[in-house]
NUFITOR-432059 format. One record per residue (C-alpha): residue number from 0; x, y, z. Coordinates in steps of 0.2 Angstrom, whole numbers, plus 5000, padded with zeros to 4 digits. Last residue first. Layout:
residues N
REC  nr   xx   yy   zz
REC NUM    X    Y    Z
...
//
This chain:
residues 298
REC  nr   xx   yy   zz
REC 297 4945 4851 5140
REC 296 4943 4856 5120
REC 295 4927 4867 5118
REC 294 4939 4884 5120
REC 293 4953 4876 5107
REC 292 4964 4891 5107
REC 291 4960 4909 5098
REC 290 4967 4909 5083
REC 289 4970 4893 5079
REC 288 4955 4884 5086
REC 287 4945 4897 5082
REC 286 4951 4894 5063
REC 285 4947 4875 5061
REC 284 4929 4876 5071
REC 283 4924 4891 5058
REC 282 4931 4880 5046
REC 281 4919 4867 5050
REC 280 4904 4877 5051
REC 279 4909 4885 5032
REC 278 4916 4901 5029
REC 277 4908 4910 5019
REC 276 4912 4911 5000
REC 275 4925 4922 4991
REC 274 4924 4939 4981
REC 273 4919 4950 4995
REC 272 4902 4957 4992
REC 271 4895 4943 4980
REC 270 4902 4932 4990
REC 269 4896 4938 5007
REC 268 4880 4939 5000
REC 267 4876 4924 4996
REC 266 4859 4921 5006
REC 265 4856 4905 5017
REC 264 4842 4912 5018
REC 263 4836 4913 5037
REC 262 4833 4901 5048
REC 261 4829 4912 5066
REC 260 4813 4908 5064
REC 259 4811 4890 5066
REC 258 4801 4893 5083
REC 257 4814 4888 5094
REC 256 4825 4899 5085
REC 255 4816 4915 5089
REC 254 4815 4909 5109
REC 253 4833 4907 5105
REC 252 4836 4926 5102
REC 251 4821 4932 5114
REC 250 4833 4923 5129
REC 249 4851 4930 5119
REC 248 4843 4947 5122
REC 247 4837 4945 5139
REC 246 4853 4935 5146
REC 245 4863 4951 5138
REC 244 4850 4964 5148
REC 243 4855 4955 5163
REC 242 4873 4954 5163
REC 241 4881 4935 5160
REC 240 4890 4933 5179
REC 239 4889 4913 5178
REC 238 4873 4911 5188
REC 237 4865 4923 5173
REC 236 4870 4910 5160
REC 235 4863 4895 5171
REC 234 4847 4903 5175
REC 233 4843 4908 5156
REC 232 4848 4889 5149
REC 231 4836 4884 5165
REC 230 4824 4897 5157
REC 229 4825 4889 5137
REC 228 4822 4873 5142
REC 227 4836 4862 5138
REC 226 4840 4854 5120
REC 225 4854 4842 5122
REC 224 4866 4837 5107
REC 223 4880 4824 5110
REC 222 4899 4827 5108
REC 221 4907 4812 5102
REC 220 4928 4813 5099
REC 219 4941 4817 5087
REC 218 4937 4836 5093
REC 217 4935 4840 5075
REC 216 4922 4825 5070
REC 215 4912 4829 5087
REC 214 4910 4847 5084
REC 213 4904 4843 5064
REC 212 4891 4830 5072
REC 211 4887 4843 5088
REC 210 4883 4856 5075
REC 209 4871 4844 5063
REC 208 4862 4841 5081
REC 207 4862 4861 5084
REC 206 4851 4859 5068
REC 205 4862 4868 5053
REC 204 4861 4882 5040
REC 203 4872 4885 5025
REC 202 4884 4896 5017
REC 201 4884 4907 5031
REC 200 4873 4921 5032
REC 199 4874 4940 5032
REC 198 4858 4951 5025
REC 197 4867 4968 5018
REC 196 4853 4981 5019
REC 195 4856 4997 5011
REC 194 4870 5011 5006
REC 193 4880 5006 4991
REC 192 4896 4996 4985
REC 191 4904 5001 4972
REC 190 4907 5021 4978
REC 189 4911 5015 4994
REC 188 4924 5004 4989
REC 187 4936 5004 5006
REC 186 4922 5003 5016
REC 185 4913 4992 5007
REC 184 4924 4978 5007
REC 183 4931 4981 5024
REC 182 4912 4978 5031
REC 181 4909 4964 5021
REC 180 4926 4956 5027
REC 179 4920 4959 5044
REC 178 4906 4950 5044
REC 177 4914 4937 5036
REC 176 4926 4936 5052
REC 175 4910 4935 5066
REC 174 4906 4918 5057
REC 173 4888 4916 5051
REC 172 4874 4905 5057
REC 171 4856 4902 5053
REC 170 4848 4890 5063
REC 169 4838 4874 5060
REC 168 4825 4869 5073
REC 167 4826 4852 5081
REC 166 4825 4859 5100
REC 165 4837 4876 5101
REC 164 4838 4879 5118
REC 163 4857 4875 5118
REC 162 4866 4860 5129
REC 161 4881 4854 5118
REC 160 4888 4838 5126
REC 159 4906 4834 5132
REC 158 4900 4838 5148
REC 157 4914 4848 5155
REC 156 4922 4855 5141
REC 155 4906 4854 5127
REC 154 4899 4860 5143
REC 153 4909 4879 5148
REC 152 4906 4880 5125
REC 151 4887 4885 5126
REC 150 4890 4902 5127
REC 149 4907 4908 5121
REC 148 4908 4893 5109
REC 147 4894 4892 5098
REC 146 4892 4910 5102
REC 145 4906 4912 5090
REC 144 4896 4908 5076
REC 143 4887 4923 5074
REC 142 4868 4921 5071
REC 141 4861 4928 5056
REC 140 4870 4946 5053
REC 139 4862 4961 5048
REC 138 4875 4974 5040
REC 137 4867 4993 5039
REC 136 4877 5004 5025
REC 135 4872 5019 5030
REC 134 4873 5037 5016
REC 133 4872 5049 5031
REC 132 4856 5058 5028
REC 131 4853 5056 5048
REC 130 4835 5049 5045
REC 129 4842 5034 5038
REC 128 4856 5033 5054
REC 127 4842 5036 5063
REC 126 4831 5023 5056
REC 125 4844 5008 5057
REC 124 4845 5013 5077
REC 123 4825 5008 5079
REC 122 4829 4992 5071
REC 121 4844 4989 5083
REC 120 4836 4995 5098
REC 119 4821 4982 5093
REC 118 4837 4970 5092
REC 117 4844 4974 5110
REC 116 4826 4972 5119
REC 115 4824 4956 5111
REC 114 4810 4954 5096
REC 113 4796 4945 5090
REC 112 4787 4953 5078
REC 111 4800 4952 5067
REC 110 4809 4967 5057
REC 109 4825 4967 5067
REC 108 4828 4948 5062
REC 107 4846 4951 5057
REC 106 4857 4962 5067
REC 105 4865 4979 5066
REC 104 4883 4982 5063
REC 103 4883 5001 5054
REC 102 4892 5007 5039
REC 101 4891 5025 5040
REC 100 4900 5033 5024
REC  99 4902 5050 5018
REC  98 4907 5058 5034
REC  97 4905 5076 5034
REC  96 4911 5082 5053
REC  95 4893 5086 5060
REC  94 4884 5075 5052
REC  93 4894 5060 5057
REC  92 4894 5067 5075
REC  91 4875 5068 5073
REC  90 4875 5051 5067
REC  89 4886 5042 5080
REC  88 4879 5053 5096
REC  87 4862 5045 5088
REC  86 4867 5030 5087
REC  85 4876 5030 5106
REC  84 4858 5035 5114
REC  83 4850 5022 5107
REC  82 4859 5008 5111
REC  81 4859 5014 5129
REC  80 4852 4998 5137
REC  79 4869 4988 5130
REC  78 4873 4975 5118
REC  77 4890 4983 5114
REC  76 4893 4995 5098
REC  75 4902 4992 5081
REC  74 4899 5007 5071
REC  73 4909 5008 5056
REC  72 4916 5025 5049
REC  71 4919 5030 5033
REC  70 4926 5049 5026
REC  69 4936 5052 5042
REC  68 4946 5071 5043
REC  67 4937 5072 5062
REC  66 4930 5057 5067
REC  65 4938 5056 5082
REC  64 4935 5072 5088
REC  63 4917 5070 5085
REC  62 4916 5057 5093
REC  61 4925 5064 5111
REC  60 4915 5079 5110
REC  59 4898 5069 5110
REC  58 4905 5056 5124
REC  57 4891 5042 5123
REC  56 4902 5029 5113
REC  55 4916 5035 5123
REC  54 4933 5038 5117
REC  53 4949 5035 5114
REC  52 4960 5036 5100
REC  51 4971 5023 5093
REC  50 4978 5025 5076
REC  49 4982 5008 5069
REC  48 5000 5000 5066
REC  47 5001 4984 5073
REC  46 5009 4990 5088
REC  45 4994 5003 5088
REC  44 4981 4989 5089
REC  43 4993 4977 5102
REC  42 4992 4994 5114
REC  41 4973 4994 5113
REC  40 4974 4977 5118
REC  39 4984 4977 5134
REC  38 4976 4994 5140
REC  37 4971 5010 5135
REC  36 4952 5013 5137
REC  35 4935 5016 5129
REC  34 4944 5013 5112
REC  33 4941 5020 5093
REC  32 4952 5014 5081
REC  31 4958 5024 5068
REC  30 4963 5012 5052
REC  29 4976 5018 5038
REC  28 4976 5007 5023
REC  27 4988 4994 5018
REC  26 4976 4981 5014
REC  25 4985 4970 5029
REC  24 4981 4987 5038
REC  23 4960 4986 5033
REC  22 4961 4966 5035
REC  21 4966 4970 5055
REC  20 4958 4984 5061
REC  19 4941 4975 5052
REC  18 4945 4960 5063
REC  17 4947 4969 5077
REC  16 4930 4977 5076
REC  15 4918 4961 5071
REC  14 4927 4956 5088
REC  13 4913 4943 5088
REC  12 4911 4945 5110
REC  11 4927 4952 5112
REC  10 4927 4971 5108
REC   9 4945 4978 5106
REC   8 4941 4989 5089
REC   7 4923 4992 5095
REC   6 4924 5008 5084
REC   5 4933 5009 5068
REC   4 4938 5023 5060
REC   3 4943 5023 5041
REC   2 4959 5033 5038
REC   1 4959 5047 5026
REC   0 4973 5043 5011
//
């Protein structure tokens, strides 16, 4: 059995990556995960049973040897300036070695006028993989859930109130897991399920004021909602150390959901992919908190 290769497989933000390591080895099927660097969390992959190779997204030689004898590959790269550059390492490589299968983390939204610099990368990448002739399976999330925490979380903590640039706009949201149980789907039915579009979404979409009522109702205490202007929201992220060209994307990101455009769907997709539902806002809030410690909790 030829293993899938997963890159991003120790990314943080979403860890769309990890999670496919790991429902592809509960599945029983062999995973190589591809790392920029040994460490702590590349050692916890091969405990658990993956092949770990290294190599960087814009190291041609490196690719390609790590997708030598791969049939499906998932590319999972950073919000970086060099977006492009990785893809079309990605598809040439992918050419070059006779994958069969590119399934490819893009985003939802890549189509609007108003776009971050990372999403127009993103639509731009969906076109190389096309052009490539390497069947591409593009995923396009709504918003994942875990920004919820990673971003606006430091106040929950300290504030006990959810301060996002959202106004009274509802927001599509997904969780960074269904992601990946979309992505393992199809990579390990490739034949069932085709190259295209795969819109993401939870099962349904919230004001940030719905959010701070399911927050407050885990945390077993109030959490208020307060929409800030967008460029104090900007000022504050960059103060605490958040690269530029992330500030910019997530910046055009909320601009979108200021204007009611980042409510998409809700589709149900992740159902019909995967055979089970999307996991709800409360849920989401359930498991973080399990897997990965109460971060809104002071």
């Amino acid at each position: 059995m030829k293993p899938i290769l997963v890159t991003g497989a120790t990314g943080a933000v979403g860890a769309t990556g990890r999670h496919l390591v790991e429902l592809l080895l509960k599945q029983g099927h062999g995973v190589r995960a591809m790392v920029r660097r040994a460490d702590e969390r590349s050692e916890k992959l091969a405990k658990a049973g993956a092949e770990v190779v290294m190599a960087d997204f814009l190291d041609e030689d490196a690719v390609r040897n790590a997708m030598q004898g791969v049939d499906v590959a998932y590319f999972c790269p950073p919000v970086f300036e060099v977006l492009l550059h990785a893809t079309t390492v990605f598809a040439h490589c992918a050419q070059q070695t006779g994958v069969k299968r590119i399934i490819n983390l893009s985003q939802w939204g890549t189509i609007d006028p108003i776009l971050s610099p990372a999403t127009r990368l993103h639509r731009l990448g969906e076109m190389i993989f096309d052009w490539s002739g390497v069947p591409t399976s593009h995923l396009l999330p709504a918003m994942f859930m875990e920004q919820l925490s990673l971003v606006f979380g430091a106040e929950v903590r300290k504030k006990s109130a959810l301060m996002a640039p959202f106004n009274d706009q509802q927001i599509s949201m997904i969780a960074a897991y269904d992601v990946s149980r979309v992505a393992a789907a199809i990579a390990l039915e490739p034949g069932r399920f085709g190259a295209g579009k795969y819109m993401l979404t939870g099962a349904a979409n919230f004001t940030l004021e719905q959010v701070a009522i399911v927050l407050s109702d885990v945390l077993g205490k109030p959490i208020q909602y307060v929409d800030i202007d967008p460029a104090i929201w900007k000022k504050s992220w960059l103060d605490r150390g958040a690269p530029p060209h992330l500030a910019n994307h997530l910046e055009k990101l909320y601009e979108k959901g200021r204007l009611g455009r980042l409510n998409y769907g809700p589709t149900t997709v992740v159902e019909e992919v995967t055979g089970a539902p999307a996991t709800t806002l409360k849920e989401f809030f359930g498991k973080f908190f399990s897997d990965q410690g109460a971060r809104f909790a002071s």
